[in-house]
C-alpha positions as a LaTeX table, in Angstrom:
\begin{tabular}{lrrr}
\hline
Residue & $x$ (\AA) & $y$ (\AA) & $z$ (\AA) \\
\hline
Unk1 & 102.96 & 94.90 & 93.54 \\
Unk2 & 101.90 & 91.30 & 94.17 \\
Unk3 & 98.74 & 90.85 & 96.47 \\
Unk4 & 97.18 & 87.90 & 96.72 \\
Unk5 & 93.26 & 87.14 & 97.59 \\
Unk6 & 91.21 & 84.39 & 99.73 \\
Unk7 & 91.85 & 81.19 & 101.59 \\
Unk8 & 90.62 & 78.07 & 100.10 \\
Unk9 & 90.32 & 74.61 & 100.91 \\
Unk10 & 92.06 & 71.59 & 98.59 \\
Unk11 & 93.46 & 68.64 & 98.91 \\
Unk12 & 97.12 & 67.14 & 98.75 \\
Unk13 & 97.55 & 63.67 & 97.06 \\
Unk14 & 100.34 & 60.60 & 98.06 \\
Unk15 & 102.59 & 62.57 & 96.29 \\
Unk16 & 102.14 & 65.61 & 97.39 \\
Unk17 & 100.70 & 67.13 & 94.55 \\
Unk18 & 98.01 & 70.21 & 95.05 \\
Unk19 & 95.76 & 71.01 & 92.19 \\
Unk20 & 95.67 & 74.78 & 92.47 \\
Unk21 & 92.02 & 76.53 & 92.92 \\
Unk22 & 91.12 & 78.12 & 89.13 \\
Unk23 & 90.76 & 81.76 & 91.52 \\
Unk24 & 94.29 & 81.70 & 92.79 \\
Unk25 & 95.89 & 79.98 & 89.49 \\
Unk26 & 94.57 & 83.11 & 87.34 \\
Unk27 & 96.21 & 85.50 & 90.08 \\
Unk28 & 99.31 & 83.56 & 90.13 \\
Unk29 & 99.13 & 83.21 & 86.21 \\
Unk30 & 101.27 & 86.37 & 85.48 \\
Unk31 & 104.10 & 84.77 & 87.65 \\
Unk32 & 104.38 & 81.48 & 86.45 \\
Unk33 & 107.29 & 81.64 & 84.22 \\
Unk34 & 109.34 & 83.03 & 87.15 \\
Unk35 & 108.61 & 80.39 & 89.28 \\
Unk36 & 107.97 & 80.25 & 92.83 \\
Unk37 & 110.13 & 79.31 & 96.32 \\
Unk38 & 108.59 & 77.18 & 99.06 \\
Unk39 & 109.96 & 77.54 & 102.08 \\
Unk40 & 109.16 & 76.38 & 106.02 \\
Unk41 & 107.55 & 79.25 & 108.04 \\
Unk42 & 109.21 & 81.62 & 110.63 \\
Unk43 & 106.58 & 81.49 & 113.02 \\
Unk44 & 104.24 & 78.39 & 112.19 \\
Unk45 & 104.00 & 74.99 & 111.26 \\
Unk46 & 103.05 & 75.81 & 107.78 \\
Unk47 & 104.95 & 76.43 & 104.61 \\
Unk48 & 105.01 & 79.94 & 102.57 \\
Unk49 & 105.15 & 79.89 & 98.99 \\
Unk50 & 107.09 & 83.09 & 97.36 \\
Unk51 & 106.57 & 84.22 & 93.73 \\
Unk52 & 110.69 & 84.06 & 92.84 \\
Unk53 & 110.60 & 88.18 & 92.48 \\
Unk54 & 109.36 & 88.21 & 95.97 \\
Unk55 & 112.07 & 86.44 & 97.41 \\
Unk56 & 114.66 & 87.43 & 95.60 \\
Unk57 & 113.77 & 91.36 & 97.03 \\
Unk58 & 114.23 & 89.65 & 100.65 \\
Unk59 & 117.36 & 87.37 & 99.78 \\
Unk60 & 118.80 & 91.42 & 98.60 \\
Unk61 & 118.01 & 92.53 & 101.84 \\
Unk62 & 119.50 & 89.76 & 103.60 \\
Unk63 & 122.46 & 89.87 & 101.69 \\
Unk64 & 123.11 & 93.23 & 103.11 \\
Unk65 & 123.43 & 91.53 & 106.74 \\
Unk66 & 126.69 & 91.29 & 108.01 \\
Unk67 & 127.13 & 87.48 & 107.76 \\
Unk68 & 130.22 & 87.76 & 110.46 \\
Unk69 & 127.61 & 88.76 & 113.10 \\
Unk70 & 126.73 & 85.17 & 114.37 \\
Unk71 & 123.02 & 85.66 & 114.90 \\
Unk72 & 122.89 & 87.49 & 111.20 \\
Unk73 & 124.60 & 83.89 & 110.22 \\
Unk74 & 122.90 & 81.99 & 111.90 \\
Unk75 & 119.38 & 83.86 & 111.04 \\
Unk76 & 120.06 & 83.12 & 107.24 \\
Unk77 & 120.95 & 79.51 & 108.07 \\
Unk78 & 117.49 & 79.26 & 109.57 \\
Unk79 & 115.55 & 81.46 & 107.08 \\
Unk80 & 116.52 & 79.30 & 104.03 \\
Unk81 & 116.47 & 75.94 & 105.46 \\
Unk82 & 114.69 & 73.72 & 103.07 \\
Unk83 & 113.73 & 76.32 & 100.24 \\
Unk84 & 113.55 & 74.77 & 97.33 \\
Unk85 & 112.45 & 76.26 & 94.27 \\
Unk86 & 108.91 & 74.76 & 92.49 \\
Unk87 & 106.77 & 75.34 & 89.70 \\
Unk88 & 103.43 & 75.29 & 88.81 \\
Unk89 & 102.71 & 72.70 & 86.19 \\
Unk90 & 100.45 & 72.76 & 82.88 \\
Unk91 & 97.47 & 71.06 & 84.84 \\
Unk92 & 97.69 & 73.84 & 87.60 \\
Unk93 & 99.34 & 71.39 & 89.81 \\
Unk94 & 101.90 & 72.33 & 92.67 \\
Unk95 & 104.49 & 69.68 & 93.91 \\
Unk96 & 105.28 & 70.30 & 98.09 \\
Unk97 & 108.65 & 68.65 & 98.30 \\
Unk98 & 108.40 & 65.35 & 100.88 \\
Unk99 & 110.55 & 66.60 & 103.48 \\
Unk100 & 108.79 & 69.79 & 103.93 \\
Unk101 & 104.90 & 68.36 & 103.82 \\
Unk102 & 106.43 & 66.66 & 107.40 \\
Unk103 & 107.76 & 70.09 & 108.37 \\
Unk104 & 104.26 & 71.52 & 108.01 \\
Unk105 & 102.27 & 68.17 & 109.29 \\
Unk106 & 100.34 & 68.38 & 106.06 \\
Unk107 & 98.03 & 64.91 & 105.15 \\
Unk108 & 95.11 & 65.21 & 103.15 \\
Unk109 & 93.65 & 68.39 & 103.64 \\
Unk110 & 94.99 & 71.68 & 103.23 \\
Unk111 & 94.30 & 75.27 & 103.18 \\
Unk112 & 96.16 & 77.82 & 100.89 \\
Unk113 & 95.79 & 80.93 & 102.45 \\
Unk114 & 96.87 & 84.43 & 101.38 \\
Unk115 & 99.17 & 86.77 & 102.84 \\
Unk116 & 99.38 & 89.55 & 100.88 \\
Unk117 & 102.43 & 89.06 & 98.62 \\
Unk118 & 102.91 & 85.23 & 99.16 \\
Unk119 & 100.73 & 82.16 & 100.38 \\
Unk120 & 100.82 & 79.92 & 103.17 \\
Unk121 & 100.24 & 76.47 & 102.53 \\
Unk122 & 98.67 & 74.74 & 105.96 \\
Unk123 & 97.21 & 71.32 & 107.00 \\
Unk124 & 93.81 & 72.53 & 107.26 \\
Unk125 & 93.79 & 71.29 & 111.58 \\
Unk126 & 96.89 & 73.16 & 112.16 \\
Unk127 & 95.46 & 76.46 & 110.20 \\
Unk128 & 91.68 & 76.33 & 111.68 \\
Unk129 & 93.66 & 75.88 & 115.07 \\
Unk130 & 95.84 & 78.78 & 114.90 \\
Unk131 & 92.60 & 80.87 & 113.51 \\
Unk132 & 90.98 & 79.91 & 117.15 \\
Unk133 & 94.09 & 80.42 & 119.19 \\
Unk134 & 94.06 & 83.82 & 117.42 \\
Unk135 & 90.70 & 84.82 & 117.50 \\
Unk136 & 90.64 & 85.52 & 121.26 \\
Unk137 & 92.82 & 88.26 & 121.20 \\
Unk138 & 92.21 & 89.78 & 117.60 \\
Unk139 & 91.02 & 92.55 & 118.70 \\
Unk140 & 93.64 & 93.89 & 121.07 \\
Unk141 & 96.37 & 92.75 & 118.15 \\
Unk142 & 94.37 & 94.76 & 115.55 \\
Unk143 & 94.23 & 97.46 & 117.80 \\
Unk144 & 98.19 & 97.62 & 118.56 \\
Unk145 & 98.95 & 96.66 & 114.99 \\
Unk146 & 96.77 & 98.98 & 112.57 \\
Unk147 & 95.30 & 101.49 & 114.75 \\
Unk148 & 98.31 & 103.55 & 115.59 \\
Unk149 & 101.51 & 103.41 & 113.67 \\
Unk150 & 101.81 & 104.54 & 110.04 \\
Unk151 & 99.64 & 102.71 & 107.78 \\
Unk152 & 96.46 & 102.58 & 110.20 \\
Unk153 & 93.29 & 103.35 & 109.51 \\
Unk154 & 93.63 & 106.94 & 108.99 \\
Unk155 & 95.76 & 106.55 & 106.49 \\
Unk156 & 93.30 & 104.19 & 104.81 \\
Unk157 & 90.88 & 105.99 & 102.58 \\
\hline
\end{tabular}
């Protein structure tokens, strides 16, 4: 099981290019020759970046949708817009593709933040934004998301 750790600040070039923090490199080191899939968020303005064994356990669950449903088509459609497949290259170097460093807004600065078995690459204004918008009402959305269903807290020890 894949679980990534910490947020951390870096910085994109012209091209796109982010040099990968040494502390998420080594945790992403035993995936490398897999590869990884970048892909626009559900949810945000911010891009997620799959290990290639991640997403290829959702694309198997997907593939089980019945694609003559329209919304299951039309779901998929939306899901894997943009994905392209990326590596990591021998300087620890990740290449965001053009079209989707406008999707997530990115300039200059960006935060790679972890999300258990992937990472979401944000422009570090959009991500320290959504940290305030979502900050108010942590609390209450811990509450309804850990504290009661399976997997809370007392199942934690």
């Amino acid at each position: 099981m894949i679980n990534f750790i910490g947020s951390y600040d870096c910085k994109a070039d012209a091209k796109g290019r982010i040099m990968l923090p040494v502390a998420l490199k080594n945790q992403m080191s035993p995936l490398l020759k897999n590869g990884f899939v970048i892909k626009r968020a559900v949810f945000r303005d911010c891009l997620e970046l799959y290990p290639m064994e991640v997403y290829n356990a959702m694309m198997e669950k997907m593939n089980r949708k019945n694609r003559f449903l329209k919304k299951n088509s039309d779901f998929i459609r939306r899901f894997t817009a943009g994905v392209k497949v990326v590596e990591i290259d021998s300087t620890g170097r990740l290449l965001i593709p053009k079209n989707l460093i406008a999707v997530a807004g990115i300039k200059k600065e960006v935060v790679l933040s972890s999300a258990i078995d992937m990472v979401e690459i944000w422009d570090k204004t959009g991500y320290e934004s959504v940290l305030d918008e979502t900050a108010v009402d942590f609390e209450a959305l811990t509450e309804e998301v850990m504290g009661t269903e399976e997997g809370g807290p007392e199942d934690v020890s």
